[in-house]
N, CA, C and O atoms as a GROMACS GRO file, in nm:
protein
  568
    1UNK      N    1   0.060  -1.027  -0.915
    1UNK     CA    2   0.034  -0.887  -0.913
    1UNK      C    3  -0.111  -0.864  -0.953
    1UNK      O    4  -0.157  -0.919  -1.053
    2UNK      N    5  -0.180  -0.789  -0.879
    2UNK     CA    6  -0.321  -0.732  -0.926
    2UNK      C    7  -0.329  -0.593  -0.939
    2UNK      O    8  -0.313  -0.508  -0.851
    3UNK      N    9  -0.353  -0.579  -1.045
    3UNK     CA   10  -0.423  -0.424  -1.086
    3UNK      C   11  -0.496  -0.395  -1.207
    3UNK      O   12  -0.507  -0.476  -1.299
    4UNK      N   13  -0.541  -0.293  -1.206
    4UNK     CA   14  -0.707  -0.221  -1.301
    4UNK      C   15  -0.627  -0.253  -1.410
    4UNK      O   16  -0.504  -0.259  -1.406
    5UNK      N   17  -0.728  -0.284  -1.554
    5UNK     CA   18  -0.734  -0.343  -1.672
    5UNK      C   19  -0.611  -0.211  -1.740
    5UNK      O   20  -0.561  -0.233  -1.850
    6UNK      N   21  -0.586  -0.125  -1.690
    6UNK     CA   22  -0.528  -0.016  -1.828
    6UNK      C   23  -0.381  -0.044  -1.771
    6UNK      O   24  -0.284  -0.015  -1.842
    7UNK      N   25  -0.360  -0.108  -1.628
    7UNK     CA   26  -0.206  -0.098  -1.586
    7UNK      C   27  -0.175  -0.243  -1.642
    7UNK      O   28  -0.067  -0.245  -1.702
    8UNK      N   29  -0.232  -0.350  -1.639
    8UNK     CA   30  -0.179  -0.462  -1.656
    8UNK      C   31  -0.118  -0.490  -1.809
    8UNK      O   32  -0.040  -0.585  -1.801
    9UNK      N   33  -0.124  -0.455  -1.901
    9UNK     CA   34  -0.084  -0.469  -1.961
    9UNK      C   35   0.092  -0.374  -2.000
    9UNK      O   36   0.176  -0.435  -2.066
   10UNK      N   37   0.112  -0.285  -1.968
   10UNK     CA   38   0.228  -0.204  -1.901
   10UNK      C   39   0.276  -0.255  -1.774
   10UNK      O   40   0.373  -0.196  -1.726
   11UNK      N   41   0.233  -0.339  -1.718
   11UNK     CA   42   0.333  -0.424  -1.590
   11UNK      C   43   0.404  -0.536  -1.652
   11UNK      O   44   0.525  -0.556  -1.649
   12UNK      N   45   0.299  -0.617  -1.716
   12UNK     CA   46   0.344  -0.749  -1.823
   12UNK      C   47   0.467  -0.686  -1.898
   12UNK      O   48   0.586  -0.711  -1.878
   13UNK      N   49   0.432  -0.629  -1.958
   13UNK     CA   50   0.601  -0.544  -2.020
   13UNK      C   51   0.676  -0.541  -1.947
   13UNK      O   52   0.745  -0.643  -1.948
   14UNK      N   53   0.713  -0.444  -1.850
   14UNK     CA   54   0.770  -0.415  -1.770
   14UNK      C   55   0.834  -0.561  -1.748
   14UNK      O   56   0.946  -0.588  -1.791
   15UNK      N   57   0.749  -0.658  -1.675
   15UNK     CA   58   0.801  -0.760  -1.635
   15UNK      C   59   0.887  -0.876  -1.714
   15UNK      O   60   0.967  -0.960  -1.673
   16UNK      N   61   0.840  -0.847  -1.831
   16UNK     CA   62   0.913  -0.961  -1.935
   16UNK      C   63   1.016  -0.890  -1.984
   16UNK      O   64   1.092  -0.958  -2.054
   17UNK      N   65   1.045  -0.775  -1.972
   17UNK     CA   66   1.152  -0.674  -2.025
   17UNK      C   67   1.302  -0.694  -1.877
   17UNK      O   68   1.425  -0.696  -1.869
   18UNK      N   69   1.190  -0.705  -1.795
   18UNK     CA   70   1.296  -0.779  -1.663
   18UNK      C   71   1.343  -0.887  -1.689
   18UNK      O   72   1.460  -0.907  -1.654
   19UNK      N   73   1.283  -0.973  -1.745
   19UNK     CA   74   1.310  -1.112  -1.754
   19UNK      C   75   1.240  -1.219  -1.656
   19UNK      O   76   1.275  -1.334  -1.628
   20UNK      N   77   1.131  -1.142  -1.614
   20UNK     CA   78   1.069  -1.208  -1.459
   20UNK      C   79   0.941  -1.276  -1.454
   20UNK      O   80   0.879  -1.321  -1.358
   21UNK      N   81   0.907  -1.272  -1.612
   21UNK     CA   82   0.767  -1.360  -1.612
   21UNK      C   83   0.729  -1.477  -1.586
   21UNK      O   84   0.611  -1.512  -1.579
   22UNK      N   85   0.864  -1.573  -1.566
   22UNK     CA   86   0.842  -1.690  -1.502
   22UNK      C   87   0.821  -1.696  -1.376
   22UNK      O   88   0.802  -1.804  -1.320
   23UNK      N   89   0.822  -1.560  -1.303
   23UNK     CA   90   0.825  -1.554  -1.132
   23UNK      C   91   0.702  -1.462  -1.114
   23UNK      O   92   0.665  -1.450  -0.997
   24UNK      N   93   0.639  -1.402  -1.199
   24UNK     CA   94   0.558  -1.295  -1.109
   24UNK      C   95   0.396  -1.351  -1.234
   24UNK      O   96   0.391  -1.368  -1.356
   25UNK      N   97   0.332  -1.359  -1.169
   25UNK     CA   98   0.170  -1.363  -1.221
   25UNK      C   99   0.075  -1.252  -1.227
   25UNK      O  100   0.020  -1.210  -1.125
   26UNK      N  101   0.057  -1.207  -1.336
   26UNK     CA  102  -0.026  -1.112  -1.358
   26UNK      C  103  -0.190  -1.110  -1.360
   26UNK      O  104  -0.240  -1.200  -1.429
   27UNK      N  105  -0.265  -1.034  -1.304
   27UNK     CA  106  -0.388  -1.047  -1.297
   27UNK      C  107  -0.460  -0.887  -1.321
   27UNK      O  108  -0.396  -0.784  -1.300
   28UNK      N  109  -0.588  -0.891  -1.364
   28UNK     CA  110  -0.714  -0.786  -1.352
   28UNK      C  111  -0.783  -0.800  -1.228
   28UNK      O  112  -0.823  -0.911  -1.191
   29UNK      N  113  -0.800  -0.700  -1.163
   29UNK     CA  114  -0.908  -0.702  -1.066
   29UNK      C  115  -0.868  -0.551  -0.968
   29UNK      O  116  -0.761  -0.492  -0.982
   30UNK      N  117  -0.964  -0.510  -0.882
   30UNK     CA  118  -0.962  -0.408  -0.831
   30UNK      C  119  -0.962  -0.414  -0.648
   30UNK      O  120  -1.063  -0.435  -0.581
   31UNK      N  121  -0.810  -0.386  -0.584
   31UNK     CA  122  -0.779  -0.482  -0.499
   31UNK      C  123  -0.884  -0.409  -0.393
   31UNK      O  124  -0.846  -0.422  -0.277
   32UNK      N  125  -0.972  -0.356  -0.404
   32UNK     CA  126  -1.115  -0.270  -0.277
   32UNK      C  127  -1.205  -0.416  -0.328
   32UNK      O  128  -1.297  -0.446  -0.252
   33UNK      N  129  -1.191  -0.473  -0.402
   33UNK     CA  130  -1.339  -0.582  -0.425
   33UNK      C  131  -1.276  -0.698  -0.460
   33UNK      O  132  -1.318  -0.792  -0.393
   34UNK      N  133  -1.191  -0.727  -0.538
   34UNK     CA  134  -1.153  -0.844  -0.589
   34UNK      C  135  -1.076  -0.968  -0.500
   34UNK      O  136  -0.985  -0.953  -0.420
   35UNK      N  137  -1.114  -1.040  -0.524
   35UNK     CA  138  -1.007  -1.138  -0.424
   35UNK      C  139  -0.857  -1.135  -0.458
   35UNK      O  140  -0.806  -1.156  -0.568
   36UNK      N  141  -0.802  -1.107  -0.345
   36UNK     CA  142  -0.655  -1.080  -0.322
   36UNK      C  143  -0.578  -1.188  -0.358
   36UNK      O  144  -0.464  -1.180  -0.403
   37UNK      N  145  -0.674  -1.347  -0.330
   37UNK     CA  146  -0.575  -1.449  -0.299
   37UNK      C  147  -0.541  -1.507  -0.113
   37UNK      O  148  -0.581  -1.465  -0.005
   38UNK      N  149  -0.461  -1.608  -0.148
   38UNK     CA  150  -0.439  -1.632   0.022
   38UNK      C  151  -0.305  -1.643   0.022
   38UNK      O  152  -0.233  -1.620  -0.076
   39UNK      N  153  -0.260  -1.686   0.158
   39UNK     CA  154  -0.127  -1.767   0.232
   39UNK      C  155  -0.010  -1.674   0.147
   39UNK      O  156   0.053  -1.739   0.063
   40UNK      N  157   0.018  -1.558   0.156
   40UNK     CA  158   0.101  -1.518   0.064
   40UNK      C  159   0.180  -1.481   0.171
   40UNK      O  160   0.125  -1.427   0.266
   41UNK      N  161   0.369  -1.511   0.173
   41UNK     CA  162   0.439  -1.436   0.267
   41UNK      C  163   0.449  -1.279   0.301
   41UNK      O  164   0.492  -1.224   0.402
   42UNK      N  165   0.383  -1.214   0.157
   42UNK     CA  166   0.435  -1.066   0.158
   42UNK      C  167   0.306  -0.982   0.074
   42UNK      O  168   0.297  -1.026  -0.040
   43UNK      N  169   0.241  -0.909   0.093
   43UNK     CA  170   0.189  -0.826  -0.016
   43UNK      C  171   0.246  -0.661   0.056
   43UNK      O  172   0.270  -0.610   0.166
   44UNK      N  173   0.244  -0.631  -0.080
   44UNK     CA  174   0.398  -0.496  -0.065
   44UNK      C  175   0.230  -0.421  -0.158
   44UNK      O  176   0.174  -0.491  -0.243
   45UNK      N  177   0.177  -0.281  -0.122
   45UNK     CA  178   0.083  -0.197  -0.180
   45UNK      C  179   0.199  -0.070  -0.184
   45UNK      O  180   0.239  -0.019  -0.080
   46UNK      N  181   0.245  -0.029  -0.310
   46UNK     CA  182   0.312   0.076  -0.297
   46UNK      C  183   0.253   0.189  -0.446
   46UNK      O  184   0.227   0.188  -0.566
   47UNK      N  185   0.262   0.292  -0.297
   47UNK     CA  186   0.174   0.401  -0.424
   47UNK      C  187   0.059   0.404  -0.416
   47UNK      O  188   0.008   0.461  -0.513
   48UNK      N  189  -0.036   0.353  -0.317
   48UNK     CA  190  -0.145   0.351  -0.334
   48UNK      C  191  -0.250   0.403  -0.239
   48UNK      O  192  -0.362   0.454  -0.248
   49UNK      N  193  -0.189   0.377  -0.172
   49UNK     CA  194  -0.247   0.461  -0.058
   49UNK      C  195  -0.332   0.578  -0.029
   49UNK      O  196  -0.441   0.587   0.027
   50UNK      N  197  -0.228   0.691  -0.096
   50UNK     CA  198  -0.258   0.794  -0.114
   50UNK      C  199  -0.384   0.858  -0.189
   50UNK      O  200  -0.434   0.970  -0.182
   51UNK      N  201  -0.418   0.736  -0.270
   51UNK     CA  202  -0.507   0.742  -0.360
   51UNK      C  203  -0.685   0.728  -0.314
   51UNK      O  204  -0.779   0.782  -0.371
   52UNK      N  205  -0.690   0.649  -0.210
   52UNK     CA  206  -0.809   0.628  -0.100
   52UNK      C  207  -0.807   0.738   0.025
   52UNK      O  208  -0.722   0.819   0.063
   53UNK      N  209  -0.948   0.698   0.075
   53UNK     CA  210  -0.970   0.750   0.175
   53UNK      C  211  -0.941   0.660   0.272
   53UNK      O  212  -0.927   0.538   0.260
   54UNK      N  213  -0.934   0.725   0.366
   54UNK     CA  214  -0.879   0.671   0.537
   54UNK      C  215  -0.966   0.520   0.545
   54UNK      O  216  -0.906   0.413   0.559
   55UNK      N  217  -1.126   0.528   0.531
   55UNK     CA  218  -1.205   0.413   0.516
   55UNK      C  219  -1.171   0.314   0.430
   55UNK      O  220  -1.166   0.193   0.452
   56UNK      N  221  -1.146   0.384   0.315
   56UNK     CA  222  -1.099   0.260   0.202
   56UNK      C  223  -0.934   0.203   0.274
   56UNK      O  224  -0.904   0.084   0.285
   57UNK      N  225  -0.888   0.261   0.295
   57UNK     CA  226  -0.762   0.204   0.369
   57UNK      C  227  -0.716   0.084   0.481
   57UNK      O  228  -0.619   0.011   0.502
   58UNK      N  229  -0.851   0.113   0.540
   58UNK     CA  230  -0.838   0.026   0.646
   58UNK      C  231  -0.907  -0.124   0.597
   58UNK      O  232  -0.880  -0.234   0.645
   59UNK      N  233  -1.022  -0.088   0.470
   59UNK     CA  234  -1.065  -0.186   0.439
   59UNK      C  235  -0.943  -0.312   0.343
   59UNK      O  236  -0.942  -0.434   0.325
   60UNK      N  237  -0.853  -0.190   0.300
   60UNK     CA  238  -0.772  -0.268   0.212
   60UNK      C  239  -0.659  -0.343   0.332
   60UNK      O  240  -0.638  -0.463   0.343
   61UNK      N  241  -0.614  -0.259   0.392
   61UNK     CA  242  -0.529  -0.326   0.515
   61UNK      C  243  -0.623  -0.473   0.576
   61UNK      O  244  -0.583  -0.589   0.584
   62UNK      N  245  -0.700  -0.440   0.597
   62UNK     CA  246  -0.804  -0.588   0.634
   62UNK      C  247  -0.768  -0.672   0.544
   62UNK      O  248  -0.667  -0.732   0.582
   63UNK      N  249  -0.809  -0.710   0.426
   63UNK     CA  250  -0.798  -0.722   0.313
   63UNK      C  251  -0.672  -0.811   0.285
   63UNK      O  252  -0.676  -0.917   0.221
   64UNK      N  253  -0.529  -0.739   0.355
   64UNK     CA  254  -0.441  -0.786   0.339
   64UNK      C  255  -0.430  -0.863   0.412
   64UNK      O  256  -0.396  -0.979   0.387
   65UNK      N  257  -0.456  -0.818   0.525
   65UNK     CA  258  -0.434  -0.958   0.639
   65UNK      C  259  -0.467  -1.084   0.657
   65UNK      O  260  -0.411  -1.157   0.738
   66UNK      N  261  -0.587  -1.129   0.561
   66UNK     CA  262  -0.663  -1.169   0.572
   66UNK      C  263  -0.612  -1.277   0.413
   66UNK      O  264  -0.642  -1.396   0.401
   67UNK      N  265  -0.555  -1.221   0.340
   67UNK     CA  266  -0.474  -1.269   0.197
   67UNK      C  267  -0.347  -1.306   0.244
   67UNK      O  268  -0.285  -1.380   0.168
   68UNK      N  269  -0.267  -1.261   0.394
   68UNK     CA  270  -0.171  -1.321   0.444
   68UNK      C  271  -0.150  -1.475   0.497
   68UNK      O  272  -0.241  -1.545   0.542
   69UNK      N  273  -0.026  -1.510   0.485
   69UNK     CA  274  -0.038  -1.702   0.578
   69UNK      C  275   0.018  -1.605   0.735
   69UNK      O  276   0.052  -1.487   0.744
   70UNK      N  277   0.013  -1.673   0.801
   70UNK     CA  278   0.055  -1.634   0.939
   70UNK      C  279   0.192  -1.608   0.938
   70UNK      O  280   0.256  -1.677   0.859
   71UNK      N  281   0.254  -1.529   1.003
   71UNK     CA  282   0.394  -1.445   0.997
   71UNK      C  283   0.415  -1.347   0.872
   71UNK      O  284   0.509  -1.268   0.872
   72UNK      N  285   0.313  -1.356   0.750
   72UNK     CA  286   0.336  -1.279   0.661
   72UNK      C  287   0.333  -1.130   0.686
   72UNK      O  288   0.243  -1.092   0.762
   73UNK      N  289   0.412  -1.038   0.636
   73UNK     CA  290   0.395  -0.923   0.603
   73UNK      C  291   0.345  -0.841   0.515
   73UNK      O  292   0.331  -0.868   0.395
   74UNK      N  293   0.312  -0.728   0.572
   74UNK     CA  294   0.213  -0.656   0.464
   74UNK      C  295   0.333  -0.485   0.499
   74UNK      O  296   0.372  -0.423   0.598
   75UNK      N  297   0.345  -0.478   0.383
   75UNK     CA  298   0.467  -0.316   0.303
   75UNK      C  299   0.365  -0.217   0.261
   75UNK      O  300   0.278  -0.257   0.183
   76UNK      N  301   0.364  -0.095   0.301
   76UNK     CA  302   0.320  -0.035   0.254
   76UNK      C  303   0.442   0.075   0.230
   76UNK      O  304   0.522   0.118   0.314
   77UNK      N  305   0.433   0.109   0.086
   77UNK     CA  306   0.550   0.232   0.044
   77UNK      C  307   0.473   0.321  -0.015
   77UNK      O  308   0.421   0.308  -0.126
   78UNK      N  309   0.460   0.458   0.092
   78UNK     CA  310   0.445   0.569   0.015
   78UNK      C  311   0.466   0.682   0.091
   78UNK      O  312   0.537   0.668   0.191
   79UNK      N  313   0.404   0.838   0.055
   79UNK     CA  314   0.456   0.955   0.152
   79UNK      C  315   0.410   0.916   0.287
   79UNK      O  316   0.303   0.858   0.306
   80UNK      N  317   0.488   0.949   0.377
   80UNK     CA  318   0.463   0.908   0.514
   80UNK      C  319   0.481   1.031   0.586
   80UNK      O  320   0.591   1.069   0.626
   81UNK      N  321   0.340   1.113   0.609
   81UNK     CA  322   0.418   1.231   0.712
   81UNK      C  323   0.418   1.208   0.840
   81UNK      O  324   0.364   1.107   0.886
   82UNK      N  325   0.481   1.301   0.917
   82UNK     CA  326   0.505   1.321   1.088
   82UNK      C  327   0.317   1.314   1.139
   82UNK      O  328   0.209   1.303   1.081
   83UNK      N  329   0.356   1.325   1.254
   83UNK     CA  330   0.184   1.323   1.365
   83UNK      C  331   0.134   1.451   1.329
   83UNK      O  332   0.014   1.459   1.355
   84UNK      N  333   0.186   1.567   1.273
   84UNK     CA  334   0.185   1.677   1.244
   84UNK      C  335   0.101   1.746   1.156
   84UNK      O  336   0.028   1.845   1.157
   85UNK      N  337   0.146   1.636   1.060
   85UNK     CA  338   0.094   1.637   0.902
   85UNK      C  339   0.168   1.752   0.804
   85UNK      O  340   0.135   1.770   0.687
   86UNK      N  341   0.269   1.821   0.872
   86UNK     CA  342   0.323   1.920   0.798
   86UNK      C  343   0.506   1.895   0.748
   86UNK      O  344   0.595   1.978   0.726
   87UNK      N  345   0.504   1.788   0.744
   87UNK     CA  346   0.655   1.718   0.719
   87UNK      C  347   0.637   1.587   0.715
   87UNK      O  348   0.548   1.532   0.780
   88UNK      N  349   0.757   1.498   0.607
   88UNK     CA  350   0.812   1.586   0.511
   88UNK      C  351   0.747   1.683   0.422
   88UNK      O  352   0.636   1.646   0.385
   89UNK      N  353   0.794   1.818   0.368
   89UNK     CA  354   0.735   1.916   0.316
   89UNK      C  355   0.713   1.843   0.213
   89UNK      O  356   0.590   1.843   0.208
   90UNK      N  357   0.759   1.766   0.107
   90UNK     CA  358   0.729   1.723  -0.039
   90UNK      C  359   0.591   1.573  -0.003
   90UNK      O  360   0.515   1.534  -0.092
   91UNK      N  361   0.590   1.543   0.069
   91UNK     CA  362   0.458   1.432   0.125
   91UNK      C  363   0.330   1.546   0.115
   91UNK      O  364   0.225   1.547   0.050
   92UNK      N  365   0.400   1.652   0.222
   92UNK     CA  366   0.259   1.725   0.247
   92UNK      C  367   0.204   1.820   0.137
   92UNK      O  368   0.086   1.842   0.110
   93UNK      N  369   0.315   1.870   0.079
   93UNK     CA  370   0.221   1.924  -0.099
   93UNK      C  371   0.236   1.828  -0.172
   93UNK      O  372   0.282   1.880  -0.274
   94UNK      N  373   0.229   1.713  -0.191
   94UNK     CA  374   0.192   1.593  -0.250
   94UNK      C  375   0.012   1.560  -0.175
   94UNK      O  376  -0.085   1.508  -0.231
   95UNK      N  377   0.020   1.600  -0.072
   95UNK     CA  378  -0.143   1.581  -0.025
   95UNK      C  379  -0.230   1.694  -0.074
   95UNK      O  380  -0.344   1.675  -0.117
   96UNK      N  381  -0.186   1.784  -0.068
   96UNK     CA  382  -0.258   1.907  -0.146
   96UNK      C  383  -0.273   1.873  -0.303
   96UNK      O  384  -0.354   1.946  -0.361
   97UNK      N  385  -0.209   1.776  -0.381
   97UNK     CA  386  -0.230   1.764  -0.465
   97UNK      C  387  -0.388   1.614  -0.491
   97UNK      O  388  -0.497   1.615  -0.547
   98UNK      N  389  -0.313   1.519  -0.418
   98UNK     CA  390  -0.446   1.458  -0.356
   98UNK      C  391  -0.538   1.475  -0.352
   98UNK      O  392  -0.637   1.426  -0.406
   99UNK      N  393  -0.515   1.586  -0.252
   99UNK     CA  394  -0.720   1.655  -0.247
   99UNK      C  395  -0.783   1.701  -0.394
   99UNK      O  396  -0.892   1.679  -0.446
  100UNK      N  397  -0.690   1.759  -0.430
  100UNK     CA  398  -0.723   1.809  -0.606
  100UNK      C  399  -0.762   1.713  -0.720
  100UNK      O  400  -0.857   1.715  -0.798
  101UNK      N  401  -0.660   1.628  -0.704
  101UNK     CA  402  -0.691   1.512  -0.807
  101UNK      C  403  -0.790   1.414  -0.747
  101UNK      O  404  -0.902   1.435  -0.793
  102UNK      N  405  -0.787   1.326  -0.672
  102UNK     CA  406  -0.864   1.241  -0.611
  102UNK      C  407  -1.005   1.285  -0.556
  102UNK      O  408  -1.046   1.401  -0.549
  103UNK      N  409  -1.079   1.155  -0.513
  103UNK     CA  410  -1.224   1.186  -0.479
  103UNK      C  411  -1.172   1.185  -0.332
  103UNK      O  412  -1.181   1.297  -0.282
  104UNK      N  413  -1.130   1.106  -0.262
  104UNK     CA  414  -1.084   1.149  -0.161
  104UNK      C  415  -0.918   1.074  -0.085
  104UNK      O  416  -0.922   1.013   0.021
  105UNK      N  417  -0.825   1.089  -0.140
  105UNK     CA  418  -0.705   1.052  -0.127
  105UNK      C  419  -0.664   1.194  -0.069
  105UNK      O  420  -0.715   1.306  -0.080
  106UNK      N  421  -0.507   1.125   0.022
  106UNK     CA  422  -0.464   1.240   0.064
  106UNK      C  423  -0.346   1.184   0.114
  106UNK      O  424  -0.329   1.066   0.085
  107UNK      N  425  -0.251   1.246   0.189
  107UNK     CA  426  -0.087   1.154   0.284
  107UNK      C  427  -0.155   1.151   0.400
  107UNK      O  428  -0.252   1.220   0.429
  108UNK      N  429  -0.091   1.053   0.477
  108UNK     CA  430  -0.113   1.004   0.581
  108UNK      C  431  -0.033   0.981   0.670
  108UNK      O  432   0.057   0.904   0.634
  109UNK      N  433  -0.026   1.022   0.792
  109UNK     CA  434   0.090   0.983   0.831
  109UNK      C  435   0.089   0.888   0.944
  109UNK      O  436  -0.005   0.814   0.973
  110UNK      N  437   0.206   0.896   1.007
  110UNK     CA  438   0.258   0.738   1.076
  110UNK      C  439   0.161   0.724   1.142
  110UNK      O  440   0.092   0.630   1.102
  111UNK      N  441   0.112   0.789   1.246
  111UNK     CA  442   0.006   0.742   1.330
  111UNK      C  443  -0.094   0.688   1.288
  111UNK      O  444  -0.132   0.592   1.355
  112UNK      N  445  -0.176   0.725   1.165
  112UNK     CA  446  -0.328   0.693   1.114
  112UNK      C  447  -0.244   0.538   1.021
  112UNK      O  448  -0.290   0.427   1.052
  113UNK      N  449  -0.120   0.544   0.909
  113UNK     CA  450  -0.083   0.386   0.906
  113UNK      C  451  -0.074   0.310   1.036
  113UNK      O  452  -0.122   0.197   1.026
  114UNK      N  453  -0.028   0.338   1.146
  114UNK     CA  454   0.022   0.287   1.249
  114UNK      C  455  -0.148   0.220   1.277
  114UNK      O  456  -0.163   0.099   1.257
  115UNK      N  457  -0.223   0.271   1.306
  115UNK     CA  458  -0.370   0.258   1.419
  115UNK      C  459  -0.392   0.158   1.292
  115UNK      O  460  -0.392   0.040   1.328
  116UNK      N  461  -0.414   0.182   1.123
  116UNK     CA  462  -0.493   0.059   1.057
  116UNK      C  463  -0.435  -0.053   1.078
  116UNK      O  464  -0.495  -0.156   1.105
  117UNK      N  465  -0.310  -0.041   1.069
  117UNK     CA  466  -0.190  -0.198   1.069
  117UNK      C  467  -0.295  -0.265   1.178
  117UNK      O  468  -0.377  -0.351   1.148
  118UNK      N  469  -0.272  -0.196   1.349
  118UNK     CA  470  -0.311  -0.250   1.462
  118UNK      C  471  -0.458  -0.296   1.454
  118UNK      O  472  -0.489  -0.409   1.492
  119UNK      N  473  -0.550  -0.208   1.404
  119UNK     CA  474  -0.710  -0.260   1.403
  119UNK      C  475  -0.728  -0.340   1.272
  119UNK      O  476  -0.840  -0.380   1.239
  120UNK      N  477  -0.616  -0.364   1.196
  120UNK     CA  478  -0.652  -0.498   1.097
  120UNK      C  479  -0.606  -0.606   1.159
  120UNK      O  480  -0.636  -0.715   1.110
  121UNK      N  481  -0.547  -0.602   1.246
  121UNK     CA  482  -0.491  -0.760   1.338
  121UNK      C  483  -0.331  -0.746   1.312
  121UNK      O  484  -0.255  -0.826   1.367
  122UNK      N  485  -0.293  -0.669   1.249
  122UNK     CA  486  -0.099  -0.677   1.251
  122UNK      C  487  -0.041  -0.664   1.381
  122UNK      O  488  -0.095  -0.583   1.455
  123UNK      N  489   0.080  -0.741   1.433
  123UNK     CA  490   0.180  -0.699   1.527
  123UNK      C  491   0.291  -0.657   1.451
  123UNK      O  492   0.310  -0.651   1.329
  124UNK      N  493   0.381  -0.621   1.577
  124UNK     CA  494   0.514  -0.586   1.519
  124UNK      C  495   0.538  -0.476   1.410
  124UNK      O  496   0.643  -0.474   1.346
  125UNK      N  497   0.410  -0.362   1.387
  125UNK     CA  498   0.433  -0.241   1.332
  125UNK      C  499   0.555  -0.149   1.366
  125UNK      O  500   0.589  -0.104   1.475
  126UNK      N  501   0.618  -0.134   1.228
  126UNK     CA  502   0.686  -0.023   1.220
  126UNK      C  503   0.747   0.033   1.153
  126UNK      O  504   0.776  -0.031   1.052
  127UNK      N  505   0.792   0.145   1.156
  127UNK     CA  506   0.809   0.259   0.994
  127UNK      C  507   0.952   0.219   0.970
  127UNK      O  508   1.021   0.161   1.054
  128UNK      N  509   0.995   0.255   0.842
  128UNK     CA  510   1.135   0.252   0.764
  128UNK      C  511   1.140   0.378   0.716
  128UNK      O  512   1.049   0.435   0.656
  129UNK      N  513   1.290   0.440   0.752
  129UNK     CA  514   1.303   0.548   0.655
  129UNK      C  515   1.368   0.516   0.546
  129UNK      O  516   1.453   0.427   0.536
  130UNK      N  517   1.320   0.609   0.436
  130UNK     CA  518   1.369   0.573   0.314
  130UNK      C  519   1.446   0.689   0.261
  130UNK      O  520   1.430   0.785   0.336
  131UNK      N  521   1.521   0.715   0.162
  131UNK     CA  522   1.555   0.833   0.152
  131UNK      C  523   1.434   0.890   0.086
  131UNK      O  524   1.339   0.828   0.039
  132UNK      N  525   1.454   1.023   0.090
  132UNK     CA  526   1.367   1.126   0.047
  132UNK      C  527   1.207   1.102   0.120
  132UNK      O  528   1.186   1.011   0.199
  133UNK      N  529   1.108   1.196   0.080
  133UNK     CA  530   0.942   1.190   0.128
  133UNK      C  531   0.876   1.010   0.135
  133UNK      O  532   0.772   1.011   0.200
  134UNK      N  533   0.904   0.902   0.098
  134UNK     CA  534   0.850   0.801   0.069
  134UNK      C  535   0.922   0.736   0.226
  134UNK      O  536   1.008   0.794   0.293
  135UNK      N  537   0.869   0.628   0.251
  135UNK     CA  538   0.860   0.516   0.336
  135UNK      C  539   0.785   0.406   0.322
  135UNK      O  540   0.708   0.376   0.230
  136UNK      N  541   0.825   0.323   0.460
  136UNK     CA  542   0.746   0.221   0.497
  136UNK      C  543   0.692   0.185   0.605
  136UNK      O  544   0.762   0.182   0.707
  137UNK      N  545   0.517   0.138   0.612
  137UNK     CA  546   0.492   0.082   0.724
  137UNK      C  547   0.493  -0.047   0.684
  137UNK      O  548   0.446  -0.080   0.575
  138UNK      N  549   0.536  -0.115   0.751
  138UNK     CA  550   0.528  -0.273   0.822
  138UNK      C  551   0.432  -0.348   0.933
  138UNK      O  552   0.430  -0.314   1.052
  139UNK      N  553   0.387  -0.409   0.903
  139UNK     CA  554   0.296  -0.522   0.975
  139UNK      C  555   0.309  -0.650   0.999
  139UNK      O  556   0.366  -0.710   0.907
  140UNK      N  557   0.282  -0.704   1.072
  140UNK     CA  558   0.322  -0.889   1.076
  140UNK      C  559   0.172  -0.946   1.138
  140UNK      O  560   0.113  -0.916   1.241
  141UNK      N  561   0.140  -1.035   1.036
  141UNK     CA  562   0.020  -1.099   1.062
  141UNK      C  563   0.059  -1.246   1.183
  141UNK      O  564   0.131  -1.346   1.178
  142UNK      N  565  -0.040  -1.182   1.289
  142UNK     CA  566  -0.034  -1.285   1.399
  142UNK      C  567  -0.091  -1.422   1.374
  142UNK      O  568  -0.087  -1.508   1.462
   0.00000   0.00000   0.00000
């Protein structure tokens, strides 16, 4: 797992409170710059998304692909709206909140995940519904 210096120490908990510290590796680093790592079957970014801009997005989707072994997948879980941008209603005032809090984060929906998956090199894109405003896009590194 990689994330900024104030979460890692509240994941480590989390994780030893699971009982899972013999399975999951904790690290510092900031996944826009830091090395991801390689050959990994899966990197799952959930929650995060929302938090970047469209540019930073695609750089991180690169990013992943590129930290993938071949056939690996890359998960992304978060609000997923329509081509619309106006549904689900709780995604899309979740983006209004975005714009407020963030420098430039916002929801995104299937089409704009759909186009990064494809121009980072993924096949085999495609969404999951989940219950409620959240989802998944899926990718498979060729």
């Amino acid at each position: 797992m990689l994330d900024l210096g104030d979460v890692v120490p509240l994941a480590e908990d989390h994780i030893r409170k699971a009982g899972l510290g013999d399975r999951i590796a904790v690290r510092q680093g900031d996944m826009l710059r830091d090395s991801l790592g390689k050959n990994y079957d899966l990197v799952l970014v959930s929650a995060i998304c929302h938090m970047f801009s469209p540019e930073e997005n695609q750089r991180l989707f690169q990013r992943a692909y590129e930290a993938l072994a071949p056939r690996g997948r890359f998960v992304v879980q978060d609000f997923i709206l329509d081509a619309s941008k106006t549904a689900p209603r709780a995604a899309a005032l979740f983006s209004l909140n975005m714009l407020v809090g963030t420098k430039a984060g916002s929801s995104y929906s299937e089409p704009e995940y759909a186009a990064w998956l494809r121009s980072a090199g993924f096949s085999d894109v495609k969404r999951v519904q989940l219950p409620g405003p959240s989802g998944l896009m899926i990718g498979v590194r060729t």
